[in-house]
MIFI-544268 format. One record per atom (N, C-alpha, C): residue in one letter; x negated, y, z negated. Coordinates in steps of 0.2 Angstrom, whole numbers. Each point is the difference from the previous one (the first is absolute). Example, Ala and Ser with C-alpha at 12.3 -4.5 7.8 and 13.67 -1.06 7.14 Angstrom:
MIFI-544268
[node A,[-66,-28,-39]],
[node A,[4,6,0]],
[node A,[-4,6,0]],
[node S,[2,5,4]],
[node S,[-4,6,-1]],
[node S,[4,5,-3]],
end
This chain:
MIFI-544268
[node X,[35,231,108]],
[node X,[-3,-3,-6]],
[node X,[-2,-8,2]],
[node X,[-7,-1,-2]],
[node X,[0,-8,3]],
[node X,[1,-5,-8]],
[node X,[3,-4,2]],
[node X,[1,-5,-3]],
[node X,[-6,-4,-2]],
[node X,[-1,-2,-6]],
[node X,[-4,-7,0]],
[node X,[0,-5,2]],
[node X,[-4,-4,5]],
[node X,[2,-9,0]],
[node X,[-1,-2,-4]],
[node X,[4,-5,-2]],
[node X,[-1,-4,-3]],
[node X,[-3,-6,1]],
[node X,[-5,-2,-4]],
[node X,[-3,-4,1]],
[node X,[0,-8,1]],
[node X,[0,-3,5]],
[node X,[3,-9,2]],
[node X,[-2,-4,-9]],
[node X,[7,-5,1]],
[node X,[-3,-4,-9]],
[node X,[-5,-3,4]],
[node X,[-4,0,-5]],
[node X,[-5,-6,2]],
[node X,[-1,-6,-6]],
[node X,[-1,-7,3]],
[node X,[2,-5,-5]],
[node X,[-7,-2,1]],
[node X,[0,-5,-7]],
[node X,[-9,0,-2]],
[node X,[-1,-8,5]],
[node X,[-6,1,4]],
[node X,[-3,-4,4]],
[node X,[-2,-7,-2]],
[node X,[0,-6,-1]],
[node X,[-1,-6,-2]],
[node X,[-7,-2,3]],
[node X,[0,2,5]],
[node X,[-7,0,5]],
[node X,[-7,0,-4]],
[node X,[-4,-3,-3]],
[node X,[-5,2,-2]],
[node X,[0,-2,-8]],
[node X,[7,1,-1]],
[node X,[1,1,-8]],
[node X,[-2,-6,-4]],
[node X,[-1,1,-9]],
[node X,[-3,-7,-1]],
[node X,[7,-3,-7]],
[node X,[0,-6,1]],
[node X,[6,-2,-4]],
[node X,[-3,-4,-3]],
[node X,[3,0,-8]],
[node X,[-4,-5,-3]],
[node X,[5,-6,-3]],
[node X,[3,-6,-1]],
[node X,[4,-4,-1]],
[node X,[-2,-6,-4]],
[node X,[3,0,-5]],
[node X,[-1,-5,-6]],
[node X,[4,-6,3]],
[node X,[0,-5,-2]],
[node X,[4,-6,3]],
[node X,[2,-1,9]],
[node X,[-7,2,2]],
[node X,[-1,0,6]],
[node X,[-3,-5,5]],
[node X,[3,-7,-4]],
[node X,[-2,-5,2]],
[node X,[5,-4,2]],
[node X,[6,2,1]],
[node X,[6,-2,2]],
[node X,[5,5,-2]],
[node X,[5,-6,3]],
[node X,[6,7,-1]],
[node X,[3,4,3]],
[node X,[3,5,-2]],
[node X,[2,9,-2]],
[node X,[-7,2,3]],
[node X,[-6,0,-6]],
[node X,[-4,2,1]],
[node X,[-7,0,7]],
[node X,[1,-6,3]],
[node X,[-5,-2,7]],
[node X,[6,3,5]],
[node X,[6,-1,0]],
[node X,[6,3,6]],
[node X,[-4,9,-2]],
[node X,[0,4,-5]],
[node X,[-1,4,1]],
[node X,[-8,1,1]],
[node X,[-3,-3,0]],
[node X,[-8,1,2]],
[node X,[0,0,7]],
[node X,[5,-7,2]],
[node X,[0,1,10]],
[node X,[3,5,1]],
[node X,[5,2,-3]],
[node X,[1,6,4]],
[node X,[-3,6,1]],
[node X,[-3,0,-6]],
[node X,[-3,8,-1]],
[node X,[-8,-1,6]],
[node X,[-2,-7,0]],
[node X,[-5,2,5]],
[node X,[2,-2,6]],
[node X,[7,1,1]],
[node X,[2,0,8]],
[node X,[1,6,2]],
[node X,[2,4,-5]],
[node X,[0,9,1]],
[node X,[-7,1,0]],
[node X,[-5,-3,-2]],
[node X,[-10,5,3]],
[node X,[-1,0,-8]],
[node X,[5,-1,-5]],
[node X,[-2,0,-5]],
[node X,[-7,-4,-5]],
[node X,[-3,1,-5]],
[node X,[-5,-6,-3]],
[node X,[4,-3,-5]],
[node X,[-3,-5,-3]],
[node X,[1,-3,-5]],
[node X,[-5,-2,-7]],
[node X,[1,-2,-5]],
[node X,[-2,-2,-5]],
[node X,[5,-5,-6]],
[node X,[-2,-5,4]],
[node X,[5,-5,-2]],
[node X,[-4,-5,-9]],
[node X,[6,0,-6]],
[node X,[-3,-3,-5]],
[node X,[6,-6,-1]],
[node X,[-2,-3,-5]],
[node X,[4,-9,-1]],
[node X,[-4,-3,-5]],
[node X,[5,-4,-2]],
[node X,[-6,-5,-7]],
[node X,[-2,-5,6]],
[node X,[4,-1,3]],
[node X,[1,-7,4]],
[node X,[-6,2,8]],
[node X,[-6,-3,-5]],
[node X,[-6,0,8]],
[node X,[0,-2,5]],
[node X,[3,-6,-1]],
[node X,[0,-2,8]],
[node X,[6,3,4]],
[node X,[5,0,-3]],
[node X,[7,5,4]],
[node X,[-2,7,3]],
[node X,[-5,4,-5]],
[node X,[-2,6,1]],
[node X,[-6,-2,9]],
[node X,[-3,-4,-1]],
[node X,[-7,-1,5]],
[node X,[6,-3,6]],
[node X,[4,-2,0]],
[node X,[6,-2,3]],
[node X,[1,6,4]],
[node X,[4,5,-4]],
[node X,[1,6,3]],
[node X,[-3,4,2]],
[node X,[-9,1,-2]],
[node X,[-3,5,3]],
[node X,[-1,-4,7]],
[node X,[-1,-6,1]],
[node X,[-1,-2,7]],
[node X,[6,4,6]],
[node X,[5,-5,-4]],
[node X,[8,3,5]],
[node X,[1,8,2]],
[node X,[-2,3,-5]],
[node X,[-2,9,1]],
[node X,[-6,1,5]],
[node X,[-5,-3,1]],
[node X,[-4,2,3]],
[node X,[0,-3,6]],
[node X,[4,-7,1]],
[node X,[2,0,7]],
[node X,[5,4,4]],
[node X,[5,2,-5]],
[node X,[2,8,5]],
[node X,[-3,4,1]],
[node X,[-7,1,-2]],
[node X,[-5,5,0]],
[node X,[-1,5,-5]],
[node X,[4,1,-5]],
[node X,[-1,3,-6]],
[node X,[-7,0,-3]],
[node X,[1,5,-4]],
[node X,[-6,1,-5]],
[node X,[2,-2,-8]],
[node X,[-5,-3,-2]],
[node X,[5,-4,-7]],
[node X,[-6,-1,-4]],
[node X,[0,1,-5]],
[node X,[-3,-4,-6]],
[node X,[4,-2,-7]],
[node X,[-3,-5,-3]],
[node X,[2,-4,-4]],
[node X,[-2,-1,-6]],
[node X,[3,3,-7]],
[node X,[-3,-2,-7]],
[node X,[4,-5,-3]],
[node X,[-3,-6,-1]],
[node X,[3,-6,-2]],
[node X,[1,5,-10]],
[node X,[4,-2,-1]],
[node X,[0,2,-11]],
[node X,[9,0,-2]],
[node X,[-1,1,-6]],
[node X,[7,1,-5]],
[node X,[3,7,-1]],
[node X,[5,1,2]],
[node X,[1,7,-1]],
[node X,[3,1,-8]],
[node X,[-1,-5,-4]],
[node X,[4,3,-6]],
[node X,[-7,1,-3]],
[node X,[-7,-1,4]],
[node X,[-9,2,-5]],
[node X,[-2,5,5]],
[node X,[0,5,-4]],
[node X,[-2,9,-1]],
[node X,[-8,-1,4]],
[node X,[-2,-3,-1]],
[node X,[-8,1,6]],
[node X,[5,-3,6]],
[node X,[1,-7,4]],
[node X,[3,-1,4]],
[node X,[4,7,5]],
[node X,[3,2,-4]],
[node X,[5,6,2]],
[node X,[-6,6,3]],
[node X,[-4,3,-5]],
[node X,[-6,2,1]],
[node X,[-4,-1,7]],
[node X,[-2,-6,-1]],
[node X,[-2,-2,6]],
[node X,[3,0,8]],
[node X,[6,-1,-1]],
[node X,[5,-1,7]],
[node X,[-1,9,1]],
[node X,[2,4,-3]],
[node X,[1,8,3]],
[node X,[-7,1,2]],
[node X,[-8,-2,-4]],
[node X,[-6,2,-1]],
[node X,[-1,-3,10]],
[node X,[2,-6,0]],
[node X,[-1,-1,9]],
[node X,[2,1,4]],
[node X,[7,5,-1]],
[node X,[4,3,4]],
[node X,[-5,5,2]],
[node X,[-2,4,-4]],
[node X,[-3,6,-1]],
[node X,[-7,-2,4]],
[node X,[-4,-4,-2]],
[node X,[-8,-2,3]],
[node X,[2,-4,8]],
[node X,[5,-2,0]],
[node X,[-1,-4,6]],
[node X,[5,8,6]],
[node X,[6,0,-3]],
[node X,[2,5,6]],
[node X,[-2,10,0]],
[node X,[0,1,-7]],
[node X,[-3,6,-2]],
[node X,[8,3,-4]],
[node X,[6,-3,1]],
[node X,[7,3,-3]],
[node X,[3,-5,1]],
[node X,[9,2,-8]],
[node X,[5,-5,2]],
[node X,[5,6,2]],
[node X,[4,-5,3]],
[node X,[5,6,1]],
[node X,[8,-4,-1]],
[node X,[0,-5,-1]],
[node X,[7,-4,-3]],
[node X,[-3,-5,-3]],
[node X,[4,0,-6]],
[node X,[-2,-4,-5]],
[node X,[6,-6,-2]],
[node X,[1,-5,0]],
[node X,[5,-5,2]],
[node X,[0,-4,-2]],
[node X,[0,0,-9]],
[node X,[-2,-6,-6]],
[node X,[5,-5,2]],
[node X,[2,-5,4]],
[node X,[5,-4,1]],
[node X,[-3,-8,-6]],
[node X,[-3,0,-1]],
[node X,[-1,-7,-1]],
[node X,[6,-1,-8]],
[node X,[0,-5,1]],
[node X,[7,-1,-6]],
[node X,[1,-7,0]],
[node X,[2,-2,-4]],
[node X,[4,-8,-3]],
[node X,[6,0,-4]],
[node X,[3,-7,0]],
[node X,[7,0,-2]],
[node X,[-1,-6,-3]],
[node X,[4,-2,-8]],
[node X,[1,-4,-4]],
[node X,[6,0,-2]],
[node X,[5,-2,2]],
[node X,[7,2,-2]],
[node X,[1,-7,-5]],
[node X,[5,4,-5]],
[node X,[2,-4,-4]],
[node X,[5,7,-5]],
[node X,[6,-5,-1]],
[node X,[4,2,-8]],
[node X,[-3,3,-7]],
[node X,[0,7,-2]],
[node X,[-2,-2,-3]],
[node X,[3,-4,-6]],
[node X,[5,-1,0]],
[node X,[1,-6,-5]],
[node X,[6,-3,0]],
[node X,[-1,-8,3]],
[node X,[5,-4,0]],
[node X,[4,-6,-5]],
[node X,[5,3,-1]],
[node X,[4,-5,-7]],
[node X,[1,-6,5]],
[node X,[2,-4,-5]],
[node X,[2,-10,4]],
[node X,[9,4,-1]],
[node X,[1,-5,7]],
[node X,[6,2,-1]],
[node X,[4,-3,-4]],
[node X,[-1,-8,-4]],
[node X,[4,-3,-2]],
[node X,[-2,3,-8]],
[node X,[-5,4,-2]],
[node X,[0,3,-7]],
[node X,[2,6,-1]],
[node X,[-1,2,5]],
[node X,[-3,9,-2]],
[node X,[-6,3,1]],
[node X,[-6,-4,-4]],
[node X,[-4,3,-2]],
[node X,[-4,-1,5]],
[node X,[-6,6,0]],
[node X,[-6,2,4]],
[node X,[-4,-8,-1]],
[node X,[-2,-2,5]],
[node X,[-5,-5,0]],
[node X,[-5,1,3]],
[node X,[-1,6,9]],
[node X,[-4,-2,1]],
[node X,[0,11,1]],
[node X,[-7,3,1]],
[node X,[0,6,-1]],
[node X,[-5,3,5]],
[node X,[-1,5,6]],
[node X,[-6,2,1]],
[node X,[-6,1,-2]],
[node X,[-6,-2,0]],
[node X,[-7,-3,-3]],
[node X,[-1,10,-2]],
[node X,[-3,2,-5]],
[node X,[-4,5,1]],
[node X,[-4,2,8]],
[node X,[-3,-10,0]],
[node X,[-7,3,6]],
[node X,[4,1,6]],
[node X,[6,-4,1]],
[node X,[2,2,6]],
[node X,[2,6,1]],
[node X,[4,3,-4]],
[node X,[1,6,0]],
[node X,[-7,6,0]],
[node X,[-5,0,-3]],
[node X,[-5,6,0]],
[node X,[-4,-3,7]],
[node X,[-2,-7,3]],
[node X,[-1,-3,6]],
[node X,[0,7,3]],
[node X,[8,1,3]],
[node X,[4,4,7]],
[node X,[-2,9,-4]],
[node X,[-1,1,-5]],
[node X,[0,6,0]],
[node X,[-6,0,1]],
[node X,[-4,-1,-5]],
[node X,[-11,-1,4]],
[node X,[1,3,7]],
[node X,[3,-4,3]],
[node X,[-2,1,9]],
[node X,[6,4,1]],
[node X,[3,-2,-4]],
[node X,[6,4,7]],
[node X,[0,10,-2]],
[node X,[0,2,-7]],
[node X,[-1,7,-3]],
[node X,[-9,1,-2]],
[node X,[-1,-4,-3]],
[node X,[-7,4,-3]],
[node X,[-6,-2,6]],
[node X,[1,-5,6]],
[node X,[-3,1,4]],
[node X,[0,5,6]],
[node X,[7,2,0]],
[node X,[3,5,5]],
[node X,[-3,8,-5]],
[node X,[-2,1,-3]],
[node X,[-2,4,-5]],
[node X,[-7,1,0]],
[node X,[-3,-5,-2]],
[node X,[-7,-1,2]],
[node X,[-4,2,7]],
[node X,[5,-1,5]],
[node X,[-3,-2,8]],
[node X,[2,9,3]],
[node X,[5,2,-3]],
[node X,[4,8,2]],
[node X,[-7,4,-2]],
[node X,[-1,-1,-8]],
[node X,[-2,5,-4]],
[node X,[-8,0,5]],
[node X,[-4,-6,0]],
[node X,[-6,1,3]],
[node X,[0,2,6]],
[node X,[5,-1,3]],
[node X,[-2,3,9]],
[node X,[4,9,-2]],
[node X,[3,0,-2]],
[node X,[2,9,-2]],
[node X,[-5,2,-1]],
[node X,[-5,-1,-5]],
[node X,[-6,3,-4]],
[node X,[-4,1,7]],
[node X,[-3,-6,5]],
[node X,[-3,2,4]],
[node X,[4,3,6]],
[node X,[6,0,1]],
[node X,[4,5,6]],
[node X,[-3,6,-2]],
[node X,[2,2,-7]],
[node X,[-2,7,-1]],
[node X,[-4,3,1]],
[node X,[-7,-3,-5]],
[node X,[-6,1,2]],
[node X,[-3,-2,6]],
[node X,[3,0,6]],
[node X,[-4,-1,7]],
[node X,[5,2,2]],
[node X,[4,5,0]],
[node X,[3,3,3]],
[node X,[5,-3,5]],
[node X,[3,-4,-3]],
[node X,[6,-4,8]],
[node X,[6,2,-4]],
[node X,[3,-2,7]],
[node X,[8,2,-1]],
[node X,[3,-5,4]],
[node X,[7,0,-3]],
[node X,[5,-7,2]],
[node X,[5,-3,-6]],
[node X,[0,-6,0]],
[node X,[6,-2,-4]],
[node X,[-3,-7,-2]],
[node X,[4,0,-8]],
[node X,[2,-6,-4]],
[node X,[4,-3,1]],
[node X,[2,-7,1]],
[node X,[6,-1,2]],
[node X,[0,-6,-5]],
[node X,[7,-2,-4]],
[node X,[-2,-5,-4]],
[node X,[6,-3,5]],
[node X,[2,-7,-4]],
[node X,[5,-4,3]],
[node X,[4,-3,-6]],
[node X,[5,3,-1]],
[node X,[6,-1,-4]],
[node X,[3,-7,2]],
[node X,[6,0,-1]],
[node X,[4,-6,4]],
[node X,[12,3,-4]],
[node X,[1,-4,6]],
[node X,[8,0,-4]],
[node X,[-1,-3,-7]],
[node X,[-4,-3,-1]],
[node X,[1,-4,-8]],
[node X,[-2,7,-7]],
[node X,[-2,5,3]],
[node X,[-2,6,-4]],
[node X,[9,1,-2]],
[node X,[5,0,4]],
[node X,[7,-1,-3]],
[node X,[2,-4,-6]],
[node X,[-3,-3,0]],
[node X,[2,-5,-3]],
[node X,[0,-7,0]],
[node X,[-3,-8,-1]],
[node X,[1,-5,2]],
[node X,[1,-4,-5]],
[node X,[6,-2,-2]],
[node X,[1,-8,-4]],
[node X,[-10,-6,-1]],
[node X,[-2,0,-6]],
[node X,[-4,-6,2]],
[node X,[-8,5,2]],
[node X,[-1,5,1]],
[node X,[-4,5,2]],
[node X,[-3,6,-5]],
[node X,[2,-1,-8]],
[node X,[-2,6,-2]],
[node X,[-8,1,0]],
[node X,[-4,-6,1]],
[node X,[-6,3,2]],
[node X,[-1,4,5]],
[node X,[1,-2,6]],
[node X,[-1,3,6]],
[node X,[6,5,4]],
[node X,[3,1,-4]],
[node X,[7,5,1]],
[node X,[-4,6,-3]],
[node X,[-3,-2,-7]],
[node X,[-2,5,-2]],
[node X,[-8,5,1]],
[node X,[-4,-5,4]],
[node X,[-5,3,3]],
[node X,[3,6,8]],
[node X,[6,-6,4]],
[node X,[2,6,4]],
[node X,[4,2,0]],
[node X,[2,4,-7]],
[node X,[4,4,-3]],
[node X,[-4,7,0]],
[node X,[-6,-1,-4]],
[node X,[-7,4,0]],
[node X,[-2,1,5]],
[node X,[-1,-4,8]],
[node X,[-3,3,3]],
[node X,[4,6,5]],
[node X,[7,-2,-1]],
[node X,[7,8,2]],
[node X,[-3,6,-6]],
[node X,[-2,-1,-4]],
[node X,[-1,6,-4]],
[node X,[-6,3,1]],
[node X,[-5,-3,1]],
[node X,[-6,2,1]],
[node X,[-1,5,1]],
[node X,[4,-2,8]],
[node X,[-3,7,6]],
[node X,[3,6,-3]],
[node X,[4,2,-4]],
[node X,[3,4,-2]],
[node X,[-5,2,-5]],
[node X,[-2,-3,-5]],
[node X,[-5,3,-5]],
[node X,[-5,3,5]],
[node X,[-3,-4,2]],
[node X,[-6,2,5]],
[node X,[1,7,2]],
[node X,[4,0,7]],
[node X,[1,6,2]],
[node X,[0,4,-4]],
[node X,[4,-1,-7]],
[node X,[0,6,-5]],
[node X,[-8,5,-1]],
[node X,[-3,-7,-1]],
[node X,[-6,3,-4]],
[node X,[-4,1,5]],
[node X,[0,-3,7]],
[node X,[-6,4,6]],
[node X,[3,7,2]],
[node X,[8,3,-3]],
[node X,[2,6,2]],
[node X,[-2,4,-3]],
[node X,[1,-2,-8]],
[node X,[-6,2,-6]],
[node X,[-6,4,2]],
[node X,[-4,-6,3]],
[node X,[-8,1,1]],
[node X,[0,3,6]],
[node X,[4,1,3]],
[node X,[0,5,7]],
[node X,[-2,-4,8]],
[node X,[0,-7,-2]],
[node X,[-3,-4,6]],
[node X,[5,-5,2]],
[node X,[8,3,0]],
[node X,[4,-4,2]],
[node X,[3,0,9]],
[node X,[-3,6,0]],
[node X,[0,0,8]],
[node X,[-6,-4,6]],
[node X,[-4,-3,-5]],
[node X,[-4,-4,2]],
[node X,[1,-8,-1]],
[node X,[1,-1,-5]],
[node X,[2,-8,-3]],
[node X,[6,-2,-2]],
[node X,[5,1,3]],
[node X,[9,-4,1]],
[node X,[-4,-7,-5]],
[node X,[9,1,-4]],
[node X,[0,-7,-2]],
[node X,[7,-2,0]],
[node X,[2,-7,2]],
[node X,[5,-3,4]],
[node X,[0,-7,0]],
[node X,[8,-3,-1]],
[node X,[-1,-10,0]],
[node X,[5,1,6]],
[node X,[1,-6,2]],
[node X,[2,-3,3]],
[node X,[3,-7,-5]],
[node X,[8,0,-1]],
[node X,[2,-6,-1]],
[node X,[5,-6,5]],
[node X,[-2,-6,0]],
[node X,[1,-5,5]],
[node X,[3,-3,-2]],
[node X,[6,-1,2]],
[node X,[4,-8,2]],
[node X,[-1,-7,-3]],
[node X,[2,-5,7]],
[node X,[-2,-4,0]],
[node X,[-5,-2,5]],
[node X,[-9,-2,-1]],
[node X,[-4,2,6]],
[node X,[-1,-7,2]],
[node X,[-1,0,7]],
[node X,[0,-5,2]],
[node X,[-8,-3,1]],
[node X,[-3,-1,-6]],
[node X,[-7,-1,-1]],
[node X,[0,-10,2]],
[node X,[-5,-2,0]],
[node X,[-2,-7,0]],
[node X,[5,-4,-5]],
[node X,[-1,4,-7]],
[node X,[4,-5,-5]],
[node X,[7,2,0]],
[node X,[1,4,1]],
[node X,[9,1,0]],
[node X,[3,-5,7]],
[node X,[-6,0,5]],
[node X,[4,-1,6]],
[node X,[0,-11,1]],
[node X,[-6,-1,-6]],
[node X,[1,-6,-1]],
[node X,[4,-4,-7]],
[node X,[3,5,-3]],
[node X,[5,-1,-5]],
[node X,[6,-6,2]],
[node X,[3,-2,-4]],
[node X,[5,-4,0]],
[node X,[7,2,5]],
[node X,[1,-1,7]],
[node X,[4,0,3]],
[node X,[6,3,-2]],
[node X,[2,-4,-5]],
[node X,[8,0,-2]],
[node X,[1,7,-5]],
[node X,[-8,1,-4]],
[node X,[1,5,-4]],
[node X,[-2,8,4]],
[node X,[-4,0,4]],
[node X,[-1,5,5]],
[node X,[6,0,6]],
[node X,[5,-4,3]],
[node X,[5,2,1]],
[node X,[5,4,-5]],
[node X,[1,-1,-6]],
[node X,[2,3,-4]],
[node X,[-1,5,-3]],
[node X,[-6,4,0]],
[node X,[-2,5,0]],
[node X,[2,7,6]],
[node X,[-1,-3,8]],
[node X,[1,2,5]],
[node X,[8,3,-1]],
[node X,[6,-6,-3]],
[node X,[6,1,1]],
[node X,[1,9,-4]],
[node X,[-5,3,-2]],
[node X,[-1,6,-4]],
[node X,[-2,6,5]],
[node X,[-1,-2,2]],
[node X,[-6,6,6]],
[node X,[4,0,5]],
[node X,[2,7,1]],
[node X,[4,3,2]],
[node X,[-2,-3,11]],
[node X,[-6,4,-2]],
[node X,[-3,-2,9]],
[node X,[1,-10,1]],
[node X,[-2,-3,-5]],
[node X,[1,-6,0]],
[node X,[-6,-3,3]],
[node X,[-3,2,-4]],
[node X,[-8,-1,0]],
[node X,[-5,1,-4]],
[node X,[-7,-2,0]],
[node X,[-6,2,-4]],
[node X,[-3,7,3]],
[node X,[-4,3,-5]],
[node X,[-1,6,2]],
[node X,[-8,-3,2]],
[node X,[-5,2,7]],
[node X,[-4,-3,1]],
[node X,[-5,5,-2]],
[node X,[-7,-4,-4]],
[node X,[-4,5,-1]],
[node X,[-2,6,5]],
[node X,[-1,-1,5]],
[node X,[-2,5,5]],
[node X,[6,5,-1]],
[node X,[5,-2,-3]],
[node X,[6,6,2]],
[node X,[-4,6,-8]],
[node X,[-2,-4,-2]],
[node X,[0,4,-8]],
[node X,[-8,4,2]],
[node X,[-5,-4,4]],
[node X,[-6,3,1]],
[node X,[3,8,2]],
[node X,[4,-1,8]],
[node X,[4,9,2]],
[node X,[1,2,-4]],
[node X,[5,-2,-4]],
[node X,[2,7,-7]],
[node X,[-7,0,-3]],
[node X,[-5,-1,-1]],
[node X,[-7,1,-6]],
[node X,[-3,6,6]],
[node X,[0,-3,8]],
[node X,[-4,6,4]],
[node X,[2,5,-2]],
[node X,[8,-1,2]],
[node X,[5,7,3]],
[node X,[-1,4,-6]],
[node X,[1,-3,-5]],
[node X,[-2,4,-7]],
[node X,[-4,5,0]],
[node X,[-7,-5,0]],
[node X,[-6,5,0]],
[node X,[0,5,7]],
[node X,[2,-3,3]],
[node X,[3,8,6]],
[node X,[2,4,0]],
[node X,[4,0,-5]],
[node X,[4,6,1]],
[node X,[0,1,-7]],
[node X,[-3,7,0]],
[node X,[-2,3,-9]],
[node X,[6,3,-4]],
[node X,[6,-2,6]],
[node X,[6,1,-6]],
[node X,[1,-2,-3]],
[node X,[0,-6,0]],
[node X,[3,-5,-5]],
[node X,[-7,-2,-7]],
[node X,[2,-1,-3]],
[node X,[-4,2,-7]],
[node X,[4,-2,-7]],
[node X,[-1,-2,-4]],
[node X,[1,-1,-7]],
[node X,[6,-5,-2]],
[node X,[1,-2,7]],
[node X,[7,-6,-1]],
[node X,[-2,-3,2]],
[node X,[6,-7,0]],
[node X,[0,-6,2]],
[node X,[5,-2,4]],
[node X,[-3,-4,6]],
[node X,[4,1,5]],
[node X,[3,-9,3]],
[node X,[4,0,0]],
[node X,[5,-8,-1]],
[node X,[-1,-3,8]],
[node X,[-1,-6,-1]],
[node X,[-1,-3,9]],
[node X,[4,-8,-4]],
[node X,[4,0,0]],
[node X,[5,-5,-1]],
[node X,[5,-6,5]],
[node X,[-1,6,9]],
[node X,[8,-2,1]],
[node X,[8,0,-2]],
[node X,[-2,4,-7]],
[node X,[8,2,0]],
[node X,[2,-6,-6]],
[node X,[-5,-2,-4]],
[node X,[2,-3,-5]],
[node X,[4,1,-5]],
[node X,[0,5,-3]],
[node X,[1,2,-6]],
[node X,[6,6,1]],
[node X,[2,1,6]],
[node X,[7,3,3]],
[node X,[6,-3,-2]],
[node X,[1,-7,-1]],
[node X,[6,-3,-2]],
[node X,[6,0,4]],
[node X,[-5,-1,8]],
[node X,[6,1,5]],
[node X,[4,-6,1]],
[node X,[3,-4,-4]],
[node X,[3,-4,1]],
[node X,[7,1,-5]],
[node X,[-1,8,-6]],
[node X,[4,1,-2]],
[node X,[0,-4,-6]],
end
């Protein structure tokens, strides 16, 4: 009796593929644009911030990549539109989708004086709806339009949002704890509803939540306070963008992983110190 072979796994190719990245003018976001066109991959890099972004297209194209650039707002529904609309006229498909662009306004929401009691000073409305604009309803905007054209053009690949440790919880953070609280649940709606539609073995959705990254601004932070930070992290370290770029590849490589969110902390949130 002959046995079946079984067939070698096969991991999805980055070679060729087209990756579309919101806040792709620094960052998380450009660590992950180098890398993905150092695997053969393309890019379609977006940013409010123009001259950062023309910044980046250059640094991309002197690796050799392939890249284009839509300067706009992801929390305005044409903008969002538009950034999928180029991925699609310019490479013909996207195949990972990587709304990274995000802000932070931390603040209490409400602080009493110590010597009375009372609330004096409080969280502004604006600051708080600020971080949701971009950090939820832009990551919402920028998903929904590149799925509508994944579908209809036929591609396959993956969403990937970017959560962070602060989705646990952060003192000082309920703005922005509570955007990437959202984006751990996402993936999980998501998947539910492309299983639904029967196109979930095509389009994976999936975060990845980060640490502490060692981007330009964390890494020019106040000495005494980013020592202090570090006395936490287990490796005893920042986690580098390019380490988070790998988990977003490996991700979309391998079509197992799906509907969760996956921690790159170094061991923060372990409590190995007891």
């Amino acid at each position: 009796m002959n046995t079946p072979k079984k067939e070698a796994l096969k991991m999805l190719e980055i070679k060729d593929a087209v990756a579309v990245i919101t806040g792709g003018g620094s960052g998380i976001g450009l660590s992950l644009a180098k890398y993905w066109v150092g695997k053969g991959g393309k890019v379609v890099l977006a940013d409010v911030a123009e001259d950062g972004l023309k910044k980046a297209k250059a640094e991309i194209e002197a690796l050799g990549g392939a890249v284009a650039i839509v300067a706009g707002n992801v929390t305005r529904e044409e903008d969002c539109a538009k950034l999928a609309d180029t991925a699609i006229e310019r490479f013909g498909k996207i195949n990972l989708v990587a709304p990274f662009a995000g802000v932070i306004k931390d603040g209490m929401m409400v602080s009493p004086d110590k010597e009375t009691g009372k609330v004096t000073r409080k969280m502004s409305l604006k600051d708080f709806q600020f971080v949701i604009d971009i950090n939820l309803t832009g990551v919402f905007l920028t998903i929904r339009e590149c799925a509508e054209r994944m579908i209809n053009n036929n591609c396959s690949g993956l969403i990937c949002l970017v959560s962070s440790t602060g989705s646990l919880g952060t003192a000082g953070q309920i703005n922005y704890s509570s955007t990437k609280a959202a984006m751990s649940v996402i993936p999980k709606v998501l998947t539910g509803e492309f299983f639904r539609r029967g196109f979930s073995d095509k389009i994976r959705v999936a975060a990845v939540a980060p640490g502490y990254v060692g981007t330009d601004m964390v890494k020019n932070m106040n000495q005494t306070a980013l020592d202090k930070i570090l006395e936490n992290v287990p490796i005893k370290r920042l986690i580098e963008p390019e380490e988070v770029a790998s988990l977003v590849c490996e991700i979309y490589r391998n079509e197992a992983l799906a509907g969760d969110t996956y921690f790159i902390h170094g061991g923060l949130r372990m409590s190995s110190k007891g």
